[in-house]
N, C-alpha and C positions, 0 to 999 in steps of 0.2 A: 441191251436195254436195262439189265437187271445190274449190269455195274453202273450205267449212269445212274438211276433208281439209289444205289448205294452209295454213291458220292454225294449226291442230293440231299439224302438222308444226312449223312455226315457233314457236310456244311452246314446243314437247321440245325444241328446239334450242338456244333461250337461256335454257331452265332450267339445261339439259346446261353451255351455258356460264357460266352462274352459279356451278356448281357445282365444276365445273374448275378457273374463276378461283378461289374459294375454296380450292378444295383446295391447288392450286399455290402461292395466298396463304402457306399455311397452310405448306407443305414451305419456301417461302424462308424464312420468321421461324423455323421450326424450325432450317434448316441455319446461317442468321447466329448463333443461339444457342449450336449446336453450338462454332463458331468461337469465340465471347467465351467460351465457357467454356473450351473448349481452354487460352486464353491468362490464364485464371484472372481474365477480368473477368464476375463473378458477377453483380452489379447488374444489367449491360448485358445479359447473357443473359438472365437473367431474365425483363426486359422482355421481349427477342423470344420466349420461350416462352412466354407470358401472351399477345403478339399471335397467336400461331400457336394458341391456343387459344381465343381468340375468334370466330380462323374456323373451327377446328373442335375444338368440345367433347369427342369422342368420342375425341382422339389421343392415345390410350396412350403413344406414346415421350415427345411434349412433358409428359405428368403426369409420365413418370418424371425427365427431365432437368431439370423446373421443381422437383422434391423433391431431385434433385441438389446445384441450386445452392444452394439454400435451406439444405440441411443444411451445405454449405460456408459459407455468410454465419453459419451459428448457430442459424438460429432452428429448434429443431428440431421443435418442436410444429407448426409450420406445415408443414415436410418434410413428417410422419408424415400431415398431411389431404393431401397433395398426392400422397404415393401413395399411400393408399388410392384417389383416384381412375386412377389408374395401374395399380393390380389389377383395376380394378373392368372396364380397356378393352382390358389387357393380360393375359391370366389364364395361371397356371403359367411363371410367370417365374423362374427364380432369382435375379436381376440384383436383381430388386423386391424378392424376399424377401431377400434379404442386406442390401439396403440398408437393410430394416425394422430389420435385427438391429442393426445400425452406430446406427438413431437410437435406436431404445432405448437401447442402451447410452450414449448423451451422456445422455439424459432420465433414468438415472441407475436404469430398469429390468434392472436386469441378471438375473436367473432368466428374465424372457421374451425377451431378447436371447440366452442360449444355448441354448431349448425350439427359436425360431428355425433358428436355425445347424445344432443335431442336425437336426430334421426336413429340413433341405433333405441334409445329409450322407447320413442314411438313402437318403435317395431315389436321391443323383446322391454318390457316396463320392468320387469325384475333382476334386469342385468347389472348386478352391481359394480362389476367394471367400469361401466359409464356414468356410474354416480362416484366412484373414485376419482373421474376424471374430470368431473364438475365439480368438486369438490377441491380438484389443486387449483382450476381457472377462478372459483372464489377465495385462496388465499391469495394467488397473485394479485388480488386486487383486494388485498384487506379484511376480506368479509372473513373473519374466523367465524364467526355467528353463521351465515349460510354453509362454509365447509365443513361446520359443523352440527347442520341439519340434514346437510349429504351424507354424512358416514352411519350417521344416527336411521335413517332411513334405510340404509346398509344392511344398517345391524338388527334390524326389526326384518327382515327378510332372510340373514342366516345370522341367528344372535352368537356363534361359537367364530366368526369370520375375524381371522388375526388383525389383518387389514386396516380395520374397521377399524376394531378396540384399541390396538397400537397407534393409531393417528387421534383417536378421540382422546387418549390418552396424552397426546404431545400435545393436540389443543388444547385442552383444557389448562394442562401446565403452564401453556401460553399465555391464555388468560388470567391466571391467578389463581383459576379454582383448584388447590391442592385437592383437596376430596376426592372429585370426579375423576381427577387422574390417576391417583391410587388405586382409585376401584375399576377403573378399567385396566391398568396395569396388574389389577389382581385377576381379574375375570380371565384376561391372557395367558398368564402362568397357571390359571388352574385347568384351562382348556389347551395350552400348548407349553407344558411345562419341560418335555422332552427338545423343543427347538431352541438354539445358542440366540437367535436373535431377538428372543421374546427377553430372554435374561439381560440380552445386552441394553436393550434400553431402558429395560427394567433401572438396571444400573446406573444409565445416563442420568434419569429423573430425579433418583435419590440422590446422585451426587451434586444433581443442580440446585435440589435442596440442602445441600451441607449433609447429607446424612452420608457419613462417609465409610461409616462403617457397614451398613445395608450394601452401600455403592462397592465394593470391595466383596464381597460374599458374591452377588448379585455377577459381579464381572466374571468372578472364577468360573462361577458355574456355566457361565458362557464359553469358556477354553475351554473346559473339561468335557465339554458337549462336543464342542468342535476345535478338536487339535490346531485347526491352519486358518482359527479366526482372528485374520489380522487386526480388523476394527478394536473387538471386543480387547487382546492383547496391546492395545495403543490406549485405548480409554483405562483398562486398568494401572494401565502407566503412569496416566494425569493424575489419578485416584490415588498410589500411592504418593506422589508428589506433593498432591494438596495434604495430602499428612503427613507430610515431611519425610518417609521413610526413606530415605536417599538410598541407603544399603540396598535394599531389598530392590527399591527400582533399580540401579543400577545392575543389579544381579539377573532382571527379568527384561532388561534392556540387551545386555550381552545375550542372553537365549533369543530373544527376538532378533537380532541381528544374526543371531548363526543360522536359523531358519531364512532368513531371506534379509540378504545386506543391504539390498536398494531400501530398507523400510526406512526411510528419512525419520520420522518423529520417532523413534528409537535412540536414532543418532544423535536427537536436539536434545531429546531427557535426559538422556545420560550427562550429554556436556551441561545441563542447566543444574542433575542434581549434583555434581561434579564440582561447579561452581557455587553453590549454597555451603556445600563442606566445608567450602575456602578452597580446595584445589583446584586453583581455578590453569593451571600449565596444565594440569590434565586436561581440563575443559575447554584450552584452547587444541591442544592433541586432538580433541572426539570431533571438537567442530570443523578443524582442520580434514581429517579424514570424509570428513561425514558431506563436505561442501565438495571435495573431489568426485564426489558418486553423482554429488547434486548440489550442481554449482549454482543453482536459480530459484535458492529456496532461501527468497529475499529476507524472510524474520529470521533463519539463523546465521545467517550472513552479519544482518545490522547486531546480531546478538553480540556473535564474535567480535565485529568491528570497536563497539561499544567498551569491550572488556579489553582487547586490546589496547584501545587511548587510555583507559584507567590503570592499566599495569603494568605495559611494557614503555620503558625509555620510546624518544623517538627515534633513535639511532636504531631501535635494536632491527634485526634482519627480516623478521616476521611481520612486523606491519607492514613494508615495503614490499615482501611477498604480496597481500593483500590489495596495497594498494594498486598492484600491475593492474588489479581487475579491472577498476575503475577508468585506469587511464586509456584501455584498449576499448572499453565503452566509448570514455569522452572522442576519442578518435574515430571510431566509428557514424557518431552520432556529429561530429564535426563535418564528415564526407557529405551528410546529408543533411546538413544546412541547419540542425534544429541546435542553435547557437545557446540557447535555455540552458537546455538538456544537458549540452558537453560541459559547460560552464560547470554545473552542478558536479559530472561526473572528475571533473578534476579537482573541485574542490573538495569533494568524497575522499580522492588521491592524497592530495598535499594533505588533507586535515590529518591523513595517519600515517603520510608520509614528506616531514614538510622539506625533505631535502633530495628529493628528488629533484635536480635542476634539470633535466630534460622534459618531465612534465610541466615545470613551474615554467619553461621557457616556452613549453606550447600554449600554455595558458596564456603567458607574455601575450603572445602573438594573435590571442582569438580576443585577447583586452583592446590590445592593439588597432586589430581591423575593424570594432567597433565606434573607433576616436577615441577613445582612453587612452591617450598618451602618457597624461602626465602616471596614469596606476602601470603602464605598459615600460616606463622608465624605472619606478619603485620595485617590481618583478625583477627585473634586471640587477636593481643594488643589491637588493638581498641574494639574488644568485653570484653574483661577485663577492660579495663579504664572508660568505658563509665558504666558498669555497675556498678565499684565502685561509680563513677561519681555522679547516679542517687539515688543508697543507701545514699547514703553522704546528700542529697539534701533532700529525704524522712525523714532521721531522725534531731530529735527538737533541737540534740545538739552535740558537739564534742566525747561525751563521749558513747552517743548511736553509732554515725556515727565510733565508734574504733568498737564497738561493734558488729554494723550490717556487713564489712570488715571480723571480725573473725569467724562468722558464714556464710560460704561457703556451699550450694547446691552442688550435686552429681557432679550437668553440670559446675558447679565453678568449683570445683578442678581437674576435669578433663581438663578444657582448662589451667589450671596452670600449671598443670605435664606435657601435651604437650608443650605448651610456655617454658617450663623449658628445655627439652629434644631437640629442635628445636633449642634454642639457643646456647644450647652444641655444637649443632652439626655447627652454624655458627662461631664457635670460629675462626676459621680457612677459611673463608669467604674472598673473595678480601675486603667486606666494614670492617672486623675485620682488615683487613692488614694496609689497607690505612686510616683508622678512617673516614669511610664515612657514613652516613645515603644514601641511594638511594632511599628514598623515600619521602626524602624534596629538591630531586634536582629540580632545576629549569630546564624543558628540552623541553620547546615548543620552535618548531624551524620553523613552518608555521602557517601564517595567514592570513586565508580563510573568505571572506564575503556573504553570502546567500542571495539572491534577489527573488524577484518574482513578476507578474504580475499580473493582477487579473480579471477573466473574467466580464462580464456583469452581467449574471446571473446562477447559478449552480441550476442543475435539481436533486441534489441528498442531495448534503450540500456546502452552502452557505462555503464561507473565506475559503474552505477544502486547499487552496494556503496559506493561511497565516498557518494554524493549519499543514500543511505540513514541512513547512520550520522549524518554531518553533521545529518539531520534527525531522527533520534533522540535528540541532543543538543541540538536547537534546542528542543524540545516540555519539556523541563525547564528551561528558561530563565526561566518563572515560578515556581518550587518551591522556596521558598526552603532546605529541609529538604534537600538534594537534591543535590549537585554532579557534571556529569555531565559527564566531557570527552571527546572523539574523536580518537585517533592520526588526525592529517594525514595517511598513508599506509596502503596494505595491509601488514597483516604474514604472514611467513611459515607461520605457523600458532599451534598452542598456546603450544610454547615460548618463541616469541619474547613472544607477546603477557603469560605469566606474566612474564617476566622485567621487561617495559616499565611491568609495575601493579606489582610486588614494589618494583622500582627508585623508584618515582614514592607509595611507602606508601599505594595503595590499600584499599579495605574490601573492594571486588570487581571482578571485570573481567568485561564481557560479550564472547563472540563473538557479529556477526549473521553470518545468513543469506540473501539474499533469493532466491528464486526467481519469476521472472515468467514469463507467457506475456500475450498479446493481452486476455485477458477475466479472467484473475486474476493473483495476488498473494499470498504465504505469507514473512511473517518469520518466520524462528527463531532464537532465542539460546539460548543455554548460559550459563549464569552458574555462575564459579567464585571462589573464597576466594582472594584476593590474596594471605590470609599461607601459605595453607596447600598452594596452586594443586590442592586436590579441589573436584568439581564439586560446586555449592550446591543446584541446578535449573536445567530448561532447559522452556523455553513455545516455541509458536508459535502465531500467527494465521494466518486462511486470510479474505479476501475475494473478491468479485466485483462486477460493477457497476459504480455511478458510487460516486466517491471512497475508492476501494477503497484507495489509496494511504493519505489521510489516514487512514483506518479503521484503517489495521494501526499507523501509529506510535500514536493514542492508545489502542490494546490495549496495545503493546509499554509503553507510560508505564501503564495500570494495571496489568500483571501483576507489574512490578519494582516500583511501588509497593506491591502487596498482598504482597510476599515480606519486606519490610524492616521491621524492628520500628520503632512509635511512642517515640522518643528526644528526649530536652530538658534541661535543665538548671536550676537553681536558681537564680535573678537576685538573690534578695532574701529576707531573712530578718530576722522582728522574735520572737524568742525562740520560739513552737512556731507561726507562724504563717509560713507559706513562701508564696513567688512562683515560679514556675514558669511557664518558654518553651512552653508548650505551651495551646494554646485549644481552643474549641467546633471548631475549621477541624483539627485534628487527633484530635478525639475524646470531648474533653473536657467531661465534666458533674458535676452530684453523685454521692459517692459512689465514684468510680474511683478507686481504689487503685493510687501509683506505690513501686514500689521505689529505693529513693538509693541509687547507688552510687560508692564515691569516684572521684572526676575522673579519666578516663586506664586507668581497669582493665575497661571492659565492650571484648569480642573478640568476633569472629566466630567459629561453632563449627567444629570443624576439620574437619567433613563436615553438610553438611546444611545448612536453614536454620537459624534463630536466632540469641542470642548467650546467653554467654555471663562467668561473672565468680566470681569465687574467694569462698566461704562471709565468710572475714576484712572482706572490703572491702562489703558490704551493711553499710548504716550505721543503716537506719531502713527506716519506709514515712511516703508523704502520703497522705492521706484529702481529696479534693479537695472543698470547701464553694461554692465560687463558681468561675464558668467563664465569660472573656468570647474572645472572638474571638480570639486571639493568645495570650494571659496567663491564668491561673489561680491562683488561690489553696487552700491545705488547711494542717491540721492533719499535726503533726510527728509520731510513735509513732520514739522514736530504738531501734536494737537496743543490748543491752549498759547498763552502766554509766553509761560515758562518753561525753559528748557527742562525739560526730568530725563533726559535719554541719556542713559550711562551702559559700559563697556560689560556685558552679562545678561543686559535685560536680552528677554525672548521673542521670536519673530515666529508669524505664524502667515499662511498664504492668504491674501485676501483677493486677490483676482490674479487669474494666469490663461494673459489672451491664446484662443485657439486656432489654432490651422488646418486649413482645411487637406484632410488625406494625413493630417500628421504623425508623425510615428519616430520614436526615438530609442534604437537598440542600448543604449547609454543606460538607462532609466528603468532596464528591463525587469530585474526580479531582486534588486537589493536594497529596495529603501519604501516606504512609505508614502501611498499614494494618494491621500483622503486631503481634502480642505477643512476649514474649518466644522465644520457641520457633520462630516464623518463620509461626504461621496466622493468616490474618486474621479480626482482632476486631472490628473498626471495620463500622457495618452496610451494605446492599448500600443503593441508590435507587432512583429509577424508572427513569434511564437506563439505569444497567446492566442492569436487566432487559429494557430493549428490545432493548438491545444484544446481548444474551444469543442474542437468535435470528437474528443473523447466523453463527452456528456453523453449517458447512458441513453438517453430521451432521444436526443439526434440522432443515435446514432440505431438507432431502434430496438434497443438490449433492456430486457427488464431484468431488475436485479431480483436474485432469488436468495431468499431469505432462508436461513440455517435450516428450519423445520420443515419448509420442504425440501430441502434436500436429503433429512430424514425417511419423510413420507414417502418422496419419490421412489427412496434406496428399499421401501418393504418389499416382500415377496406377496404375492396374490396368494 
């Protein structure tokens, strides 16, 4: 009995320490956690929360602090299961329950995010947590004025609370009132003058003021507080940039990539101050590297791409690098039907690489299968010409260069026997009829100027306003209808920019806007009358996700196309039978009735969309009988007596019967879709109805605006 007694004993004892050791397991992977998160590396925490939870299931804190981090990474559907299990081992928490409040409120629940926050307030009235939490549900919905009655209420219950003063402090900033925000940014630093995050926004504010030199003292002393504050090391980055010190940032760019290489806005400062120099081979070098770590870091991507067109030949090997990117999109984006999209991403391709003739020939082909025969044939010559072009140029003399011509590749005589067969088939073409090329017509009939402003300092990427614009003008580059230029510089606001479109006889002048955070993305313009400088309209897009960048400029290119009236001209005239600049690719069929009006008299109206033109100068209508891709033909109806209808005057749409269910992939995103009055006539496709449900509202995502995701990011 007395050895079973002692084996008994000795099994309770290495169960006991079974248990122990687990548990203790379980307390260090929790307390390392504690630490990575402290220092806001989420990932890594993470992980040791999930180890401390495999030794023990049951550990309330670790569910809470593994929904923690979670909800800081984003994902906040997974937070909300992670504390649920956190209530379920931790019960009557308020920590838990405000935190519920906080995910709701991302996941876009907002009536069960404030049921939340009251019930905990009923219970416990002085919990400031849950006034913090009422306080974000009133900026998502605008009320700075209430979120800033919450924090205020905050701070009268623990007046030293960081929280509090640091978000009253960004409010106010918000609002305008410098004062209040200085003085709670002082109140902060004199109660937590030891914490890097108190400094670092300290620094923010001043820099949002211009004070760049406060802003700059203010940042150091946030690194020197905490060695591995990445934020605080990024924004004093901006801070040097906005004062041009290119040396010094580059020098503080390089340390911040030796401490950790994935830091992307590292990568982009260096290449932007790189670029400012004028070295700009270096600053394609930084970006080249920098897009290899982090190939989806869309603004220094278009940065790169941007600098590229302006300084390298188009032969040279690097843009061609670049453009692969694009074209591995367009073909992706091909497999799955969104014919927009691909279109775009190869025009991305050819625009910086325009000789690529195995893209140009996929492109052919997605022209092609939309009925664009006659642009699906044009693709084709130019990939023929250019590659004789280049044979010719390769070889040492006349006699090789007949030579290298006779000796044609598989993929040679194949686009020749197409090219051959295409143009059979255009024998019989309105442009065979009338001897017209329609693709050296002269047919831009608006001219739009792009403006922009330019913040203080950007927390993500510097000039992302200039690199914006530039790319809102690059995306109309294939439009022939369309001419779209960008002031090289920030302008000082309305006035200047009316003065620089009035000066330069614009049609209109856009302001952008951009607003970015880490996970979204919102352009806005304002479009105003160049003659008249009253606003016409203003749009904006709102994305998230991958390519969210690309997304908003081709909205920004269909919302200014759908606001612009369908406009053309009169080529040719054989007695009542007229030729007309405008085709199937702008809207054109039987039936569509164009108003003529003489050359030089259609205006922009002095408010609003449309145009505009005096009773006298309407000359006639066309009655369009035949419509090919480019060119169209109709019957004359002259107004009056006398003939006045000559070869130049302007046509504009005055009726364009409808069908029902109609839809025309032809028409989709390269021309101009308004009538005379400014609404669009031209019918929607399939893309844009896909497209349709990336609208924030649909799709039931609220956009979160820069300063709470400041607020969000404080520490309790």
């Amino acid at each position: 009995m007395k050895s079973v007694s002692k084996l008994f004993a000795v099994c309770i004892f290495s169960l006991s320490g079974i248990v122990f050791a687990q548990t203790k397991s379980a307390l260090s992977f929790y307390e390392s956690g504690i630490q990575k998160q402290n220092i806001e590396d989420y990932y890594g925490a993470s992980e040791d929360f999930q180890q401390a939870l495999q030794a023990n299931p049951a550990y309330g804190d670790a569910w809470f602090h593994l929904s923690q981090v979670t909800y800081s990474t984003g994902d906040y559907s997974l937070a909300l299961t992670y504390l649920e299990s956190a209530d379920k081992y931790a019960k009557n928490r308020n920590d838990i329950q405000n935190l519920k409040g906080l995910i709701l409120i991302a996941l876009g629940r907002l009536d069960d995010a404030r049921t939340v926050f009251n019930d905990v307030l009923k219970k416990y009235p002085n919990d400031i947590d849950a006034r913090f939490g009422l306080a974000e549900l009133d900026l998502f919905t605008g009320s700075f004025i209430g979120a800033k009655n919450q924090y205020e209420d905050a701070l009268k219950r623990q007046k030293d609370n960081r929280k509090a003063l640091l978000s009253l402090a960004l409010i106010s900033d918000e609002l305008g009132n410098q004062n209040n925000a200085r003085k709670y940014i002082e109140q902060a630093l004199r109660y937590h003058s030891g914490e890097a995050e108190v400094h670092y926004l300290a620094s923010y504010l001043d820099a949002r003021q211009g004070n760049f030199t406060s802003a700059e003292k203010r940042a150091r002393a946030a690194v020197q507080i905490n060695g591995n504050y990445t934020k605080a090391y990024v924004l004093l980055s901006s801070i040097l940039y906005s004062q041009k010190k290119y040396d010094d940032l580059i020098e503080l760019c390089d340390y911040i990539i030796s401490k950790n290489r994935d830091t992307t806005e590292a990568w982009y400062l260096k290449g932007l101050s790189q670029n400012r120099k004028g070295e700009w081979k270096n600053a394609i070098e930084t970006w080249t590297m920098a897009l290899a770590i982090n190939p989806y870091d869309e603004v220094m991507r278009a940065a790169l791409e941007l600098l590229l067109i302006k300084k390298l030949p188009v032969e040279d090997y690097t843009r061609s690098s670049f453009a692969d990117f694009h074209v591995q999109k367009a073909r992706d984006f091909s497999k799955s039907y969104f014919g927009e999209v691909a279109r775009y991403e190869y025009q991305r391709a050819l625009r910086l690489n325009p000789f690529d003739f195995k893209a140009r020939s996929e492109f052919a082909n997605l022209l092609g299968n939309t009925g664009l025969n006659e642009n699906y044939l044009n693709q084709l010559k130019f990939i023929r010409q250019n590659e004789e072009r280049i044979a010719a140029e390769k070889s040492d003399n006349a006699e090789n260069s007949e030579s290298a011509k006779k000796t044609l590749t598989p993929e040679q005589k194949k686009v020749n026997y197409t090219i051959e067969a295409y143009e059979s088939l255009m024998k019989k073409s309105l442009s065979a009829k009338w001897g017209v090329d329609p693709f050296y017509l002269e047919k831009t009939r608006w001219h739009i100027g792009l403006y922009y402003t330019k913040s203080p300092v950007q927390l993500l990427h510097c000039d992302a306003e200039e690199i914006c614009a530039g790319m809102c003008a690059e995306v109309f580059s294939g439009i022939a209808t369309t001419s779209v230029a960008v002031e090289n510089r920030a302008v000082s606001g309305y006035g200047e920019a009316y003065r620089l479109a009035r000066k330069n006889n614009l049609d209109y002048f856009v302001i952008l806007n951009l607003d970015e955070t880490e996970r979204e993305i919102t352009l806005s313009a304002t479009v105003y009358s160049a003659r008249t400088g009253t606003e016409t309209t203003k749009f904006s897009s709102f994305r998230t996700g991958n390519d969210k960048f690309a997304s908003v400029l081709r909205a920004f290119r269909k919302d200014l196309l759908n606001m612009l009236p369908v406009r053309g001209k009169i080529l040719q005239r054989s007695v009542n039978e007229i030729l007309v600049d405008l085709g199937t690719v702008e809207g054109m069929k039987n039936d569509v009735v164009l108003d003529v009006v003489k050359q030089g008299r259609i205006t922009t109206n002095d408010k609003g969309l449309g145009v505009t033109y005096e009773d006298k100068d309407l000359l006639g209508t066309i009655k369009i009988t035949r419509a090919g891709e480019e060119i169209s033909e109709g019957t004359l109806s002259q107004s009056g007596f006398y003939d006045r209808v000559n070869v130049g005057d302007e046509v504009l749409v005055k009726f364009r019967p409808k069908e029902e269910g109609e839809e025309d992939s032809q028409i989709a995103d390269n021309t101009p879709a308004a009538g005379e009055n400014g609404s669009r006539i031209l019918p929607e496709n399939k893309d844009d109805e896909k497209h349709k449900k990336l609208d924030a509202q649909e799709l039931g995502l609220i956009k979160t605006p820069q300063i709470i995701k400041l607020i969000r990011g404080l520490k309790s």
